[in-house]
C-alpha positions as CSV (number, residue, x, y, z in Angstrom):
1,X,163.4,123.0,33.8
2,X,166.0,120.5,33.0
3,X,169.9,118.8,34.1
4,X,172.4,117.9,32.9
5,X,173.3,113.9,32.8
6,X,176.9,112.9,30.6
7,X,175.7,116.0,28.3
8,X,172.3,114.8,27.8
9,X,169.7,116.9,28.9
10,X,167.3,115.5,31.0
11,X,163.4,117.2,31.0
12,X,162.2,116.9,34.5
13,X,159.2,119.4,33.9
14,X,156.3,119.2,31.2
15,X,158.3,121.6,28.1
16,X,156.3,125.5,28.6
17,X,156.3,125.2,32.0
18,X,158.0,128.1,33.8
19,X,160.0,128.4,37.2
20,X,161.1,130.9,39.2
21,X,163.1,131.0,42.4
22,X,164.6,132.4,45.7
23,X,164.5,135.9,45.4
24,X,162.8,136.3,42.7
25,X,159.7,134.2,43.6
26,X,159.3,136.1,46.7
27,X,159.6,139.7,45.5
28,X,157.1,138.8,42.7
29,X,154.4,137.0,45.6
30,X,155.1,140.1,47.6
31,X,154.7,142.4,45.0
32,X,151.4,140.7,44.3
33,X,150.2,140.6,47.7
34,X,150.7,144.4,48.4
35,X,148.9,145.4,45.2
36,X,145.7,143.4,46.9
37,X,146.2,145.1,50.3
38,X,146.6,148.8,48.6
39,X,143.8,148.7,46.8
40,X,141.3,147.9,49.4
41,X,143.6,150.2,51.9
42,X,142.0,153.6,51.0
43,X,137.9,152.1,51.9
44,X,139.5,151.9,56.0
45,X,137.8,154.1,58.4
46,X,135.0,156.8,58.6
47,X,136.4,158.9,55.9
48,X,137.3,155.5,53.7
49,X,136.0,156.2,50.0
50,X,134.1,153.3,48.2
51,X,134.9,151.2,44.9
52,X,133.1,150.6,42.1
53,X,133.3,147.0,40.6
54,X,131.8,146.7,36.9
55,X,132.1,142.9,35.7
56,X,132.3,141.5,32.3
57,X,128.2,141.5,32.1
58,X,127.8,145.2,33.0
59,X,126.7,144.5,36.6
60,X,127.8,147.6,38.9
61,X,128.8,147.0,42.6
62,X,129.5,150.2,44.6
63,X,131.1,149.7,48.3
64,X,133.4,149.7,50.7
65,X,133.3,146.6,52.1
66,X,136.6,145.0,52.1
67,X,135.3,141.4,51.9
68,X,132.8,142.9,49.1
69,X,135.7,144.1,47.2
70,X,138.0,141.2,47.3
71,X,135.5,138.8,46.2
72,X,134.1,140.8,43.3
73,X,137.3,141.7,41.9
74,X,139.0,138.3,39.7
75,X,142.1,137.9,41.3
76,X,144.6,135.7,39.1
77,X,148.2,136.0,41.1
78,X,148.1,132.4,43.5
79,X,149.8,134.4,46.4
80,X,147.4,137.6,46.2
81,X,144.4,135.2,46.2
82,X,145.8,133.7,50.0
83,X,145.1,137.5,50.5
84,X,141.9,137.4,49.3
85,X,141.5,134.0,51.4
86,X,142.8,136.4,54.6
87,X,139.1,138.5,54.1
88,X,137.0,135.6,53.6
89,X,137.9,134.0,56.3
90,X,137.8,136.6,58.6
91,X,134.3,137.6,57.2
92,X,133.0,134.5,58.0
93,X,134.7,133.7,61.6
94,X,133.5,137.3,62.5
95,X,131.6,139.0,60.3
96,X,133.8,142.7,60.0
97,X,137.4,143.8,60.0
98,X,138.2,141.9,56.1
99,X,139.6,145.6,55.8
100,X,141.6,146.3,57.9
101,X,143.3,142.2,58.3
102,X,144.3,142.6,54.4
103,X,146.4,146.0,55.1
104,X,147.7,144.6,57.8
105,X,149.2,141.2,56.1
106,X,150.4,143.8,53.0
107,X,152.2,146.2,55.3
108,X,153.8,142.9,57.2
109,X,155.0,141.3,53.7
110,X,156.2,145.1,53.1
111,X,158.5,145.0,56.1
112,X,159.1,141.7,55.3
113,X,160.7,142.7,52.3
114,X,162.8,145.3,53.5
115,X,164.1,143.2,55.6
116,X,165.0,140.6,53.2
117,X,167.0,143.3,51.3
118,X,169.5,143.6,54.6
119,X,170.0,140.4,54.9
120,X,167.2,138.6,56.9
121,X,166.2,135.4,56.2
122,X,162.7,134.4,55.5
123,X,163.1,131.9,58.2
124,X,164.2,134.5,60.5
125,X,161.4,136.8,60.2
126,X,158.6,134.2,59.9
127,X,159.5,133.5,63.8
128,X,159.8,136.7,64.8
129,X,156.5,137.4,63.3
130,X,155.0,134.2,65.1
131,X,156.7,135.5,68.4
132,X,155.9,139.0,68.0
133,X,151.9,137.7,67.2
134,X,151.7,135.7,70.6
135,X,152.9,138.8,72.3
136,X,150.4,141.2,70.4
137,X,147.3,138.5,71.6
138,X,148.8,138.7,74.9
139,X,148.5,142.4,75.7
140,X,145.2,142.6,73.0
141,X,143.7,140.8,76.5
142,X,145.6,142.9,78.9
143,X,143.8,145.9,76.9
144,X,140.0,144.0,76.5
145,X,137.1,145.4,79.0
146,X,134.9,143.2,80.0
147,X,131.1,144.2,79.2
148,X,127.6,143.6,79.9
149,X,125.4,142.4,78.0
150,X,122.3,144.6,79.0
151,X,124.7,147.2,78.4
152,X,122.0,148.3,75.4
153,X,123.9,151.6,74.8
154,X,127.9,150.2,74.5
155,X,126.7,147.1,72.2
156,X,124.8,150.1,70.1
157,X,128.5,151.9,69.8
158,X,130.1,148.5,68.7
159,X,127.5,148.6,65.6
160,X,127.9,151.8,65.1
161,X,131.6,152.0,64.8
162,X,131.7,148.7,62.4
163,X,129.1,150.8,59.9
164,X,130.8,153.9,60.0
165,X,132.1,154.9,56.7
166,X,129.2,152.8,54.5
167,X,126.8,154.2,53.0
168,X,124.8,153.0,55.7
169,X,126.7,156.4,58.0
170,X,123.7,158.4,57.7
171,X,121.1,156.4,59.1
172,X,123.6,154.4,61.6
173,X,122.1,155.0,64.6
174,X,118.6,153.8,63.6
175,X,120.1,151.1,61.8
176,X,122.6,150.1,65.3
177,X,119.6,149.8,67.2
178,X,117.8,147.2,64.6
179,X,121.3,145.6,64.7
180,X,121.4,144.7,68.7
181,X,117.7,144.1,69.1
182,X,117.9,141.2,66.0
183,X,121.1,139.9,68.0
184,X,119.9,139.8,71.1
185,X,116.3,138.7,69.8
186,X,118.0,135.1,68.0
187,X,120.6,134.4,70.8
188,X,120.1,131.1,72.9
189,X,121.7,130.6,76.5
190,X,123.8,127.7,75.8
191,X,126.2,126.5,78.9
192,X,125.9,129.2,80.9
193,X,126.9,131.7,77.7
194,X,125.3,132.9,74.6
195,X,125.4,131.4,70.8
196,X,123.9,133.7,68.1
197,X,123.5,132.5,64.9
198,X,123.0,135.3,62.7
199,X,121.8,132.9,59.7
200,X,118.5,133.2,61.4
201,X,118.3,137.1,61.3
202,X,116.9,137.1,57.7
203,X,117.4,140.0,55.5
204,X,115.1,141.0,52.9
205,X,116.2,144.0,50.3
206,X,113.1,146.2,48.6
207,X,114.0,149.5,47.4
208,X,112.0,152.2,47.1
209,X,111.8,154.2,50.2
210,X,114.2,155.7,52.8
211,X,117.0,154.0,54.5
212,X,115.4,155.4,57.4
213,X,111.9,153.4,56.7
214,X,114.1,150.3,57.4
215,X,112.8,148.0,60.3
216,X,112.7,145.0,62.4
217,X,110.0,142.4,61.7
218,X,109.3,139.9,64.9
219,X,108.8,137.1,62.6
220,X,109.3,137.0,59.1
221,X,108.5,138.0,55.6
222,X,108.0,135.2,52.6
223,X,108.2,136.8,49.2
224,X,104.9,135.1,47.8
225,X,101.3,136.0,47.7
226,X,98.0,134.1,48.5
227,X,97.3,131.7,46.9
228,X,93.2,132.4,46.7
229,X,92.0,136.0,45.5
230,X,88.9,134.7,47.6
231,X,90.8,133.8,50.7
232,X,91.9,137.3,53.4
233,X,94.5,139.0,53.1
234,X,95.1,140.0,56.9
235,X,94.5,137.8,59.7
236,X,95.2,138.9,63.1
237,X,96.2,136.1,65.8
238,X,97.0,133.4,63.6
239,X,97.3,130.3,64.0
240,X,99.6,128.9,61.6
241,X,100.3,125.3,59.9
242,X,103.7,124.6,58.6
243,X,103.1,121.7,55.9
244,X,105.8,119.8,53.8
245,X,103.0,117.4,51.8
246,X,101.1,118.2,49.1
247,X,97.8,119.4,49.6
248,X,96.8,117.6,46.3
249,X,95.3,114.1,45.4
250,X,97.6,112.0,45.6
251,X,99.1,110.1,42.6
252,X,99.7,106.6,42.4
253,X,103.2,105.6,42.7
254,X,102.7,103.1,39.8
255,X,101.2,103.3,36.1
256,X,97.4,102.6,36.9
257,X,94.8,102.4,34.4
258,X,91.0,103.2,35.8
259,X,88.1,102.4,33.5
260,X,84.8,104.5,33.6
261,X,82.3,102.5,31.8
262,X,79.5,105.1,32.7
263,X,78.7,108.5,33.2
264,X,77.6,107.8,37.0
265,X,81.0,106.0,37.5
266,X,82.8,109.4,36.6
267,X,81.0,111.1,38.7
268,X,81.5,108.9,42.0
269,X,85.0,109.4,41.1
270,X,85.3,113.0,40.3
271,X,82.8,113.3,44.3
272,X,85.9,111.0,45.7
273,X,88.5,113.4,44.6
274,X,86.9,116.4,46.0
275,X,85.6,114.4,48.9
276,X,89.4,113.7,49.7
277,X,90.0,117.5,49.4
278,X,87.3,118.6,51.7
279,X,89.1,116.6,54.3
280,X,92.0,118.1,54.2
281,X,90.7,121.4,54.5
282,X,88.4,120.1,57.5
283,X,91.7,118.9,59.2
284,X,93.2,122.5,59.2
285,X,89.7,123.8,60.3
286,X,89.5,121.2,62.9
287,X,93.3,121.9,64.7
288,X,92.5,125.3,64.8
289,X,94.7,127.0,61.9
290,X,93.6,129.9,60.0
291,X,97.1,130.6,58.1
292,X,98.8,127.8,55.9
293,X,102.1,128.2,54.5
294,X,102.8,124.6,52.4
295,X,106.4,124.1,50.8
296,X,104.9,121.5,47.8
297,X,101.3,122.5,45.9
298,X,97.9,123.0,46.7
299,X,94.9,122.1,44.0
300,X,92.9,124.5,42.7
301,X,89.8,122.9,44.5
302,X,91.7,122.8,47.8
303,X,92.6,126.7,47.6
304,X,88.5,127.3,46.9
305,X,87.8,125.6,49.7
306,X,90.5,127.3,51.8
307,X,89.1,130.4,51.1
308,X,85.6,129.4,52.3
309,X,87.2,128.7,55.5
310,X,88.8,132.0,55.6
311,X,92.3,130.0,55.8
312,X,95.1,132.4,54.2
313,X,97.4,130.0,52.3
314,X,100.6,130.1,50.3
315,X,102.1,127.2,48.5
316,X,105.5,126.3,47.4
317,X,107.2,128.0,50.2
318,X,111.5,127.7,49.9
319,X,112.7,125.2,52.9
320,X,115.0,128.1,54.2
321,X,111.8,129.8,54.8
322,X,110.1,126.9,56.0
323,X,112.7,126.7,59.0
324,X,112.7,130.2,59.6
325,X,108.6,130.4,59.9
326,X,109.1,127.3,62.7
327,X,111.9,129.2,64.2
328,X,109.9,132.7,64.6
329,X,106.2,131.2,65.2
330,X,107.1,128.3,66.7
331,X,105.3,125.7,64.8
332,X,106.9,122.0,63.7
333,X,106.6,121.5,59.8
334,X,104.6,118.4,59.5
335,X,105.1,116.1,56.4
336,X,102.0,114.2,57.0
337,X,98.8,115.8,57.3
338,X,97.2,112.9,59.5
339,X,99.3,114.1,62.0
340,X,98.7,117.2,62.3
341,X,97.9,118.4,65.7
342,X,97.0,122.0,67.4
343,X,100.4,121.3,69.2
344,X,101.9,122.1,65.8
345,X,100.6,125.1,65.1
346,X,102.6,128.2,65.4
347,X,101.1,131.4,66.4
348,X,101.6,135.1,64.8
349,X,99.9,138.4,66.1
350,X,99.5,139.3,62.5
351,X,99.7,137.6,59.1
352,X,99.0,140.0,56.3
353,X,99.9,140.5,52.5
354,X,101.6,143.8,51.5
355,X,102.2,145.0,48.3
356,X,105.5,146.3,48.1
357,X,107.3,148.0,45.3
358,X,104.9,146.0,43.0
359,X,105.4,142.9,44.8
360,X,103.3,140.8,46.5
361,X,104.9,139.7,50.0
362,X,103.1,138.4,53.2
363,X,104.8,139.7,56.4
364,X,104.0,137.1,59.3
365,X,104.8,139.5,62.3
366,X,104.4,140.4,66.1
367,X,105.8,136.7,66.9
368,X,105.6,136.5,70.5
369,X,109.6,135.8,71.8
370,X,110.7,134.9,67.8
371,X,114.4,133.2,67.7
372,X,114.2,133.9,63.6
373,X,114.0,137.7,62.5
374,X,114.0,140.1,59.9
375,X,115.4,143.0,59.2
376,X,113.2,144.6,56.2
377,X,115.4,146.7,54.7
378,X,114.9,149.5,52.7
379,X,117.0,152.2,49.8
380,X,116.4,154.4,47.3
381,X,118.3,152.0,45.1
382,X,119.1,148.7,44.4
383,X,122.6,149.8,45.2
384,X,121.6,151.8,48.2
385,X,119.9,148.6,49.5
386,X,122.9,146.2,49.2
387,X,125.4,148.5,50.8
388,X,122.9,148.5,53.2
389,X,122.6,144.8,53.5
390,X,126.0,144.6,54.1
391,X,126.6,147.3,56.3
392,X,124.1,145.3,58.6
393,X,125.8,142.1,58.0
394,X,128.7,143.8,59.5
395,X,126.8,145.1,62.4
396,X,124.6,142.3,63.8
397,X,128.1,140.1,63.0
398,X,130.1,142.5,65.8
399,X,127.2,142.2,68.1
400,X,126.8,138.4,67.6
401,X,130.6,138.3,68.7
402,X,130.3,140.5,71.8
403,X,126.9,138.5,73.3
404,X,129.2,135.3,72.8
405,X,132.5,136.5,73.8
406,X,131.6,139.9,76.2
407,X,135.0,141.6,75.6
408,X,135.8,144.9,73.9
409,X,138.9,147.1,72.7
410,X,138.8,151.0,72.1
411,X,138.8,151.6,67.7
412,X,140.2,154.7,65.8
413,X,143.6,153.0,65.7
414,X,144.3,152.9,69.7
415,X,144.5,149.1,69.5
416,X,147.1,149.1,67.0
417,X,149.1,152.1,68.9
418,X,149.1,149.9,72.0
419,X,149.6,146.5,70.6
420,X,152.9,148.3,68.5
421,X,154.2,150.4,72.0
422,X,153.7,146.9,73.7
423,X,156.0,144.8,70.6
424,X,158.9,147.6,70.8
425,X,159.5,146.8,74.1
426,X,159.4,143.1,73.4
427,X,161.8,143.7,70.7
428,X,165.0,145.6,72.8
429,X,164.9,142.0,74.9
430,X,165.1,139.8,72.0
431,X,167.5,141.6,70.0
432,X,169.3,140.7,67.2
433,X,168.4,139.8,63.6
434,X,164.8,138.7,65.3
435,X,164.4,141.7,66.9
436,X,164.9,143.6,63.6
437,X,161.3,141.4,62.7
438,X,159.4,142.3,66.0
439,X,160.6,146.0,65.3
440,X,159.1,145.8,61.8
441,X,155.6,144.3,62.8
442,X,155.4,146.7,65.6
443,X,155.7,149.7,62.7
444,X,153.4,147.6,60.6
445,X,150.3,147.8,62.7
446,X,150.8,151.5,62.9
447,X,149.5,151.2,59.1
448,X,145.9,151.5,60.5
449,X,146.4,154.6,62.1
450,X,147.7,156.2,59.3
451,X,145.6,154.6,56.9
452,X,142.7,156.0,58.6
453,X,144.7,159.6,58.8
454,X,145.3,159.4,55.5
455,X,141.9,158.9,53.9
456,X,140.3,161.4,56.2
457,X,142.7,164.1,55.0
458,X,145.0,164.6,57.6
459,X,148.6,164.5,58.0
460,X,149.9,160.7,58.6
461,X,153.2,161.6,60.3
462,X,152.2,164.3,62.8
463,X,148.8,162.5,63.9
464,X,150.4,158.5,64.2
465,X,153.6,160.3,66.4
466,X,150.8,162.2,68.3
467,X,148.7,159.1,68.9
468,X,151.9,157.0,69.6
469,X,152.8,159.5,72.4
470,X,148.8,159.8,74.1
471,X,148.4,156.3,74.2
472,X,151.7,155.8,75.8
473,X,151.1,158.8,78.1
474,X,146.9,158.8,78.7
475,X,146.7,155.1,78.2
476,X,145.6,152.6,75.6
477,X,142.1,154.2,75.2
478,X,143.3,157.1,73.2
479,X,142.9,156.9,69.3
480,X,142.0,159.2,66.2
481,X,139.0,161.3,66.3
482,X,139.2,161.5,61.7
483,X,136.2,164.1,62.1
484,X,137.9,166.9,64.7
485,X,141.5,165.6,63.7
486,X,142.8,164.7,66.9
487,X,143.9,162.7,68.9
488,X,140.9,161.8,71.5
489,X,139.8,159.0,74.0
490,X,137.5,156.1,72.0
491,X,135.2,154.7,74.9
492,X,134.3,158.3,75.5
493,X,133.3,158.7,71.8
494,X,131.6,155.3,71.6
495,X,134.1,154.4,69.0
496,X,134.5,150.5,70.4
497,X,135.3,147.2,68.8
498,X,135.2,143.6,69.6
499,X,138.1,141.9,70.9
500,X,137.5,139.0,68.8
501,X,137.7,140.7,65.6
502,X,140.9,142.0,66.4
503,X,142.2,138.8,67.7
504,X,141.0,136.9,64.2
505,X,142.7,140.0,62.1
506,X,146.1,139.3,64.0
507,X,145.8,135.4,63.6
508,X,144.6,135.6,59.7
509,X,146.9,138.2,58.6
510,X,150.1,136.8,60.4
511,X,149.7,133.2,58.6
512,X,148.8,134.4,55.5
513,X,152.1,136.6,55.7
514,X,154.1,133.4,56.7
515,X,153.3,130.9,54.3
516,X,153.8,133.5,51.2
517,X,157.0,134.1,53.1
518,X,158.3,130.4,53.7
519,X,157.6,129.9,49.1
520,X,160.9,130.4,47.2
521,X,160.2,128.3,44.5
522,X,157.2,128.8,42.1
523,X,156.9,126.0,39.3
524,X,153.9,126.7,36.5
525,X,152.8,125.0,33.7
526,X,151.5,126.8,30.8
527,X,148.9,124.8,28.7
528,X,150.7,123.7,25.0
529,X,149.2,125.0,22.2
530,X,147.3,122.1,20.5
531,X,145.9,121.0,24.0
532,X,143.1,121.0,25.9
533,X,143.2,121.6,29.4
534,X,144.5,118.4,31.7
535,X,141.7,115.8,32.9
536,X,140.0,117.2,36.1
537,X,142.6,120.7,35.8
538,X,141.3,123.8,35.3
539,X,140.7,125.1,32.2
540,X,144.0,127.5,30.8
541,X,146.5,126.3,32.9
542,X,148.8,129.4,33.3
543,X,147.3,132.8,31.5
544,X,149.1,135.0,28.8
545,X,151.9,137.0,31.1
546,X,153.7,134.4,32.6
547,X,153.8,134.3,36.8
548,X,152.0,138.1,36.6
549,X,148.8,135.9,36.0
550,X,149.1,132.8,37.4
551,X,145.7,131.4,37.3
552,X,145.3,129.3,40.6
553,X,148.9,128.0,40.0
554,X,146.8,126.9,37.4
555,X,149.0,123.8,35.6
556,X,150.4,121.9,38.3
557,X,149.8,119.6,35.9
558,X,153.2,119.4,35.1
559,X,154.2,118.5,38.5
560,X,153.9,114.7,38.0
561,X,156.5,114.8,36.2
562,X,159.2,115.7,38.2
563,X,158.9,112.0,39.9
């Protein structure tokens, strides 16, 4: 990039570095974008198919999970990685709908485009967009039924729907019902409402047996074994110590030199040391605790004398586990055994060690009123077992969102058909070039319903104007039944969604699709030949391919120079 100055050229950018503008720069950002959003779009629905994701060691990830997907895969093109940014961020404000929020912002930069080709400013159609996404969140509400949260059977139907189409479909039911009871089991009453944090609904993955043989554990699971082949191996209502100190003879914090001049000397010390230990083992008998789980290390003398007491004990415990044993037993970790108290002790109804797939694990279980769970879960394989996992991340995510904000919308592509009969309307009274824009997003959501026809093998045309015309005529309820190919109503199928998740898939994909949109100039620098990669940059700079590859806009490097 250079001008001109009395015939002189003058550099303005690093020499390699590459530019392209207006149309050009946004046909190759929309290009990109689309490519993302097509290749997750045929995974959407019941009848979605999965992906499989080999990586450059060999590893193999099978799924359908659109967030799954995007984050295996190693997207290079800047503007199709704010598409992967689209899922992640929807994954994490609510857990499901990564899918369906990435086909959605690829069909609206589709639109987009075509629009662009008549004519219509970027500018334009990043405020109709805007407009036409305040009205869609306006009649998403007028849609949304309230529900109740002892409604056991509806929030059952909400997991359901978000695990149909895993590989989790065949055990969905039994798996829906783990899903709401670990919800419901971690949520707290805060302000009159209900906060789940699904970070304490702890999943642990063992294959091995049936999906089915999958289950709910009131408490816990820590993936270590006794410490003490002398010490028992099941201990029913325990009483259980939480310790953060080692159970070990202390060191001294300095260099210390002690000399033993004779061989009673040694022995009054060696007596000391194991005195010391006793006591520590007399304070957990003395409080009351017959289970010990201690996050540093306990002495080989300790553990012997542990066992005589018939304490079970387990040593370097993880601190995530740590909180989650306080959380489900409801003991405090204490980092001073001095202090230790038989207020502090948790209780279980069972504490046991389980050998499991070869494994030794100890299952700390029938916690009485537990606000930290887990959900054992169980596969054939060790890809069975993750699609699992995430199948039930999805789940107890759509019922987190429902117990904190108790609103729901029908599923099978009703919302969509509503929200796009609601935004033709709106766009005959605004009219003009900006109407053109609300037109085109209204079409644009109607790329769920025929996704979802599509990849269950039906006819896209025929069932999206058949759905278009229900809805309109038997109300906003009615969407696609994929299995019996028509057109059916959702609450009486259970088929039933959050309102949240559909609210954060209009919000992400509708700011995603404006700020690609409002970029007509795309400056790179490639790394020289000869030189390393800038101080602090990322390695590369731009890949081999030119703006195809951009890594990350990897070389804004050159940008300094342009002051």
């Amino acid at each position: 990039m250079g001008a001109q100055l009395g015939g002189t050229p003058v550099l303005i950018l690093k020499e390699g570095s590459e530019r392209s503008r207006g149309r050009d720069a946004q046909s190759n950002n929309l290009l990109a974008a689309k490519v993302i959003a097509e290749a997750v779009r045929t995974t959407l629905g019941p009848r979605g198919m999965d992906k499989m994701l080999v990586d450059s060691l060999g590893d193999i990830v099978i799924t359908n999970d659109g967030a799954t997907i995007l984050d295996e895969i190693d997207v290079q093109h800047p503007a199709a990685k704010m598409i992967v940014e689209i899922a992640k961020t929807q994954d994490e404000e609510v857990g499901d709908g990564t899918t369906t929020a990435v086909v959605l912002a690829g069909e609206l930069l589709g639109k987009a485009q075509e629009l662009m080709q008549q004519d219509v400013h970027a500018s334009v159609i990043v405020n109709a967009y805007r407009a036409a996404s305040k009205k869609a969140l306006e009649e998403l509400d007028k849609v949304a039924k309230e529900i109740q949260l002892e409604d056991t059977k509806s929030l059952e139907n909400i997991a359901r729907t978000s695990m149909t189409g895993k590989a989790a479909d065949q055990a969905r039911n039994h798996l829906a019902k783990i899903a709401v009871k670990s919800a419901k089991q971690v949520a707290d009453e805060v302000d009159g409402g209900m906060d789940v944090d699904i970070d304490n609904i702890n999943m642990v993955k063992k294959q091995g047996a049936g999906v089915l043989e999958t289950e709910l554990v009131s408490g816990t699971i820590i993936d270590k074994e006794v410490v003490h082949p002398a010490m028992p191996k099941s201990i029913n209502r325990a009483k259980i110590a939480l310790v953060d100190a080692k159970l070990e003879v202390a060191e001294t914090e300095t260099d210390a030199e002690i000399k033993i001049t004779s061989p009673d000397q040694l022995k009054d010390f060696l007596g000391e040391e194991e005195r010391m230990l006793k006591e520590m083992v007399e304070k957990f008998k003395n409080v009351g605790a017959n289970v010990v789980f201690a996050q540093k290390g306990i002495d080989d003398l300790a553990q012997h004398y542990m066992a005589k007491a018939g304490i079970l004990a387990a040593r370097r415990v993880k601190k995530s586990d740590m909180e989650k044993l306080a959380r489900a037993t409801g003991a405090r970790v204490v980092t001073n055994l001095s202090d230790l108290s038989a207020d502090d002790l948790g209780s279980a109804g069972h504490v046991e060690e389980r050998k499991i797939s070869g494994d030794e694990m100890i299952f700390v279980e029938k916690c009485k009123n537990p606000k930290a769970v887990t959900i054992f879960i169980r596969g054939g394989t060790e890809h069975v077992v993750d699609e699992i996992e995430r199948a039930l991340h999805d789940a107890t995510s759509v019922v987190a969102t429902v117990l904190e904000k108790a609103k729901i919308v029908p599923g099978g592509g009703a919302i969509e058909a509503a929200l796009s009969r609601a935004l033709e309307s709106y766009a005959s009274t605004v009219g003009g070039k900006e109407g053109l824009a609300v037109s085109a997003f209204a079409e644009a959501l109607r790329i769920v319903p025929k996704s979802l026809a599509e990849n269950a093998g039906l006819d896209p045309i025929d069932i999206v104007q058949d759905l278009v015309a229900k809805n309109e005529t038997a109300g906003s309820h009615m969407g696609i039944d994929v299995y019996k190919g028509k057109i059916a109503d959702m609450y009486k199928l259970g088929v039933i969604e959050p309102a949240e998740v559909n609210r954060q898939i209009l919000k992400s994909a509708v700011e995603a699709t404006n700020m690609i949109l409002r970029i007509d100039d795309v400056i790179s620098a490639k790394e020289l030949k000869g030189e390393g990669p800038p101080a602090g940059g990322p390695p590369g700079g731009m890949p081999p391919g030119g703006m195809g590859g951009m890594g990350g806009m990897g070389g804004m490097g050159g940008m300094p120079g342009m002051m």
